[in-house]
N, C-alpha and C positions, 0 to 999 in steps of 0.2 A: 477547629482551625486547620487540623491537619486533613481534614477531605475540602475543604472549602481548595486550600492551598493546589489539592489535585484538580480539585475541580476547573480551577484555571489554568493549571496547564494541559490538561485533557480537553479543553476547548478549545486553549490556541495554535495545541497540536494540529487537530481536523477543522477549526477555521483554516488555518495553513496550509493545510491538503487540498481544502477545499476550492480555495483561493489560485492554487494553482496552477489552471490550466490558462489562466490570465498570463502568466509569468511564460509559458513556452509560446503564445501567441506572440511575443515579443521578439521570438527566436525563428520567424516565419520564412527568413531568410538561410539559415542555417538546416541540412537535414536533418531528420530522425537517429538516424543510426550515429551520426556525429555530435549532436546532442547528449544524446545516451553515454558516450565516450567520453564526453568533457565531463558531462556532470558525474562520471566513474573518478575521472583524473580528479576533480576539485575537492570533490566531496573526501577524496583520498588528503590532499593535501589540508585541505579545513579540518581533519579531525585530528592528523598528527600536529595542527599549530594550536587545537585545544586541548590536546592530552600533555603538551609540552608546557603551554601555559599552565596548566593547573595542577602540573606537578603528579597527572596519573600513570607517565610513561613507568613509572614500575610497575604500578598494578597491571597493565597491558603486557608486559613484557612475561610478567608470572602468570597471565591464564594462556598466553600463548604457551607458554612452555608444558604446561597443565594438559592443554589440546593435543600436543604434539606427544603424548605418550600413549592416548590410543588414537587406531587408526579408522575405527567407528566414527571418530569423533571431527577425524581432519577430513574423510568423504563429508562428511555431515556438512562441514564449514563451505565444502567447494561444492555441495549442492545446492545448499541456499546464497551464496554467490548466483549461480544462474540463474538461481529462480530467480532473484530480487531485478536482478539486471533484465533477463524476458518481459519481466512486468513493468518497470520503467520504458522499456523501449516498446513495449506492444502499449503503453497509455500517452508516452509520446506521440508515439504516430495516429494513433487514434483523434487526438488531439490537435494535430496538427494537419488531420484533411480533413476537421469541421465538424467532426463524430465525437462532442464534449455527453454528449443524451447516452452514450453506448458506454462513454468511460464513465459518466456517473451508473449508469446499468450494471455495469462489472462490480462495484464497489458496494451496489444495493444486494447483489445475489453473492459476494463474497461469506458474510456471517451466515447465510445459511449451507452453504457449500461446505462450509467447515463444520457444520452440523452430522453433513450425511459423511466426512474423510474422516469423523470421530467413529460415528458407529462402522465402518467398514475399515477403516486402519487401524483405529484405537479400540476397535472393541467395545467400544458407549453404549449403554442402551439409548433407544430411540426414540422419547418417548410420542404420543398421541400429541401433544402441540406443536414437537419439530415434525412430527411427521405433517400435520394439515402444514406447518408452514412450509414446507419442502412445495409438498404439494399446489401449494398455491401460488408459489414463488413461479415454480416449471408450468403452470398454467399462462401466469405472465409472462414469459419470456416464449411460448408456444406461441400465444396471441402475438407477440411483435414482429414474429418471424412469418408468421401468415401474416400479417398487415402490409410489411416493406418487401416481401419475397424475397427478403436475405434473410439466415441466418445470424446472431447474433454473436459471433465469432470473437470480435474486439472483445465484447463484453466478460465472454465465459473463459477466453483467456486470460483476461484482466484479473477474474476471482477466482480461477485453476491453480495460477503461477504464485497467486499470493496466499492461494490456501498452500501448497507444498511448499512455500516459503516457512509458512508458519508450522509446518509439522514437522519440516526437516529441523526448524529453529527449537521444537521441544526438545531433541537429543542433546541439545550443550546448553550449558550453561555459566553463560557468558556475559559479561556486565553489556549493556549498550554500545558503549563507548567502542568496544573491545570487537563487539558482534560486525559493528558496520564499519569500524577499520581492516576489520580481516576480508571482509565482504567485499570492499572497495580492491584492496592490496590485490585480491587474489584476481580479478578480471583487468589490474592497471596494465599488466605486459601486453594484452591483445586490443586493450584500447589504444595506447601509446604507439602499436604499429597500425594499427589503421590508421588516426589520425598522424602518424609521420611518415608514412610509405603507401597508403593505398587511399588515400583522400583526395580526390581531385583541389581539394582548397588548401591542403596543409595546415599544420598546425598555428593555432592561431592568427591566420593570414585574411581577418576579417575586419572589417572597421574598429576606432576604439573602444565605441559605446557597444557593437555587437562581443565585443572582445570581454568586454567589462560582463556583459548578462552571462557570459561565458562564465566567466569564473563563479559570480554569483550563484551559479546553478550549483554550486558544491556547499555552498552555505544553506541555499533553501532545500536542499535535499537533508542535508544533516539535523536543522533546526528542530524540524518538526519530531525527527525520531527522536531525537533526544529529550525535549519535553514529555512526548510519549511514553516514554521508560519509567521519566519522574512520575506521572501519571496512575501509573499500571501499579506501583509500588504504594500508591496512597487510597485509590480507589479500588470498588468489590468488582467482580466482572459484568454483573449488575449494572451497574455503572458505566462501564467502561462499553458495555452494549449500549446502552441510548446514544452515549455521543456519538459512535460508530459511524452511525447515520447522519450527523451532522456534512460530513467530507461530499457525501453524494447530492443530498439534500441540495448545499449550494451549488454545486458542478451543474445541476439541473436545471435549477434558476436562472441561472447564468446564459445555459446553454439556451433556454428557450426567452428572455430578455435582453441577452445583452447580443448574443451570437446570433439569434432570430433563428434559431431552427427550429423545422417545423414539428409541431404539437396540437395535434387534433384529439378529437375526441376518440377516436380507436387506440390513439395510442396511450392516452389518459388511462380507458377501461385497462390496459395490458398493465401497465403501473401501479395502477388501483389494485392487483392481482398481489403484485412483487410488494404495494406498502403493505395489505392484509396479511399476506407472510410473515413480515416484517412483525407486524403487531400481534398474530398471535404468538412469535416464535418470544418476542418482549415480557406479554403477560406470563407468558408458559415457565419464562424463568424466574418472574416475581413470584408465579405462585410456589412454586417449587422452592426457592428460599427462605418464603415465608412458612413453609411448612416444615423445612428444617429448623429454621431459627423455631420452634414452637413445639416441636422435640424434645429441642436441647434445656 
């Protein structure tokens, strides 16, 4: 009961993810950079009104205090603030000039990206299935780049910013709740002067329904982490690999039925490239825990 239990929130996590580059299409009026800025602000404000409702503001209050006795640990916090925030605003914009194919791209080459920042930062061994999947991964993303004569930039931004998100985030160890209230707090003072001194629109100075997705963006930003956390604590990483792929998978779909962007057969083959990766980098870890579990 208690994997089934994750298993649903590990899905409505990355249906959720998935789901929304629906939700910044709705904000087509609004910039990038100011998007990014609100959805800092709200997301700040929705977490201290659910840490407040559920009576966690002391447990937040003592791993902050926790945090703030080393100083390893407070760069750590104000790095992955950037990172998280680089990656929201580099999948916003991506997003939002009709490049839904590059932000699911980003998000399919992420798990293996974190493959190679394990063996070269962490010291991982490497083995013979992350390596073909590596391999096969940077073949696909080779092929797309000869196909469109650009470089995939959005993309390997997209899964750069949120691999060193996730490496700065192994140094602390911080509830959820905690992780993306501090994440938030610490970028609010330079979003709050942009959007109240350097915004040609000023703060909140947009219709009331564009006003309203405004704030909701601090809800859909936080929803999905938070399930996530439940997730990761109930499920093996096993696990938590297959759904991975669920968040791109749709972004993709979408991207080429709902958004009509174009998808030919080269760029099929270049993706064909990035899923084989994908799958052998899948098996590679079934087999490996099945050979532990068989050890033990």
């Amino acid at each position: 009961m208690k994997k089934d239990s994750g298993l649903i929130y590990g899905f409505s996590a990355y249906i959720f993810w998935g789901f929304l580059p629906l939700y910044w299409k709705l904000l087509g009026n609004v910039g990038p950079i100011e998007i990014l800025f609100y959805r800092i602000i709200w997301s700040l404000i929705f977490m201290f009104i659910y840490l407040t409702s559920l009576q966690k503001l002391p447990v937040f209050i003592q791993e902050v205090k926790e945090l703030l006795k080393s100083r390893r640990k407070i760069f750590a916090i104000i790095a992955a603030a950037i990172f998280i925030s680089l990656n929201w605003g580099i999948y916003i914009y991506t997003v939002s000039i009709g490049q839904v194919q590059q932000a699911s791209l980003g998000y399919y080459i992420n798990p293996l990206l974190n493959v190679l920042a394990g063996t070269i930062y962490l010291k991982e061994p490497l083995s013979k299935q992350a390596k073909s999947a590596s391999l096969s991964a940077f073949t696909g993303v080779v092929l797309l780049t000869v196909q469109t004569g650009v470089f995939p930039f959005h993309s390997l931004f997209i899964a750069a910013s949120f691999c060193l998100y996730g490496l700065t985030k192994k140094q602390l160890q911080l509830s959820a709740a905690t992780s993306i209230t501090l994440e938030t707090l610490i970028i609010a003072p330079l979003a709050l002067g942009y959007l109240f001194f350097v915004s040609p629109t000023g703060f909140m100075q947009y219709s009331f329904n564009t006003n309203l997705l405004l704030i909701g963006a601090g809800i859909v930003t936080a929803i999905p982490l938070l399930l996530f956390a439940i997730a990761v604590k109930k499920l093996s990483y096993i696990t938590i690999g297959f759904l991975q792929y669920v968040n791109p998978t749709i972004m993709l779909i979408m991207a080429i039925f709902l958004f009509h962007e174009p998808y030919a057969l080269p760029q099929f083959i270049a993706f064909a490239f990035i899923w084989l990766g994908i799958l052998i980098f899948i098996i590679g870890n079934i087999v490996d825990a099945r050979k532990k579990s068989f050890k033990q």
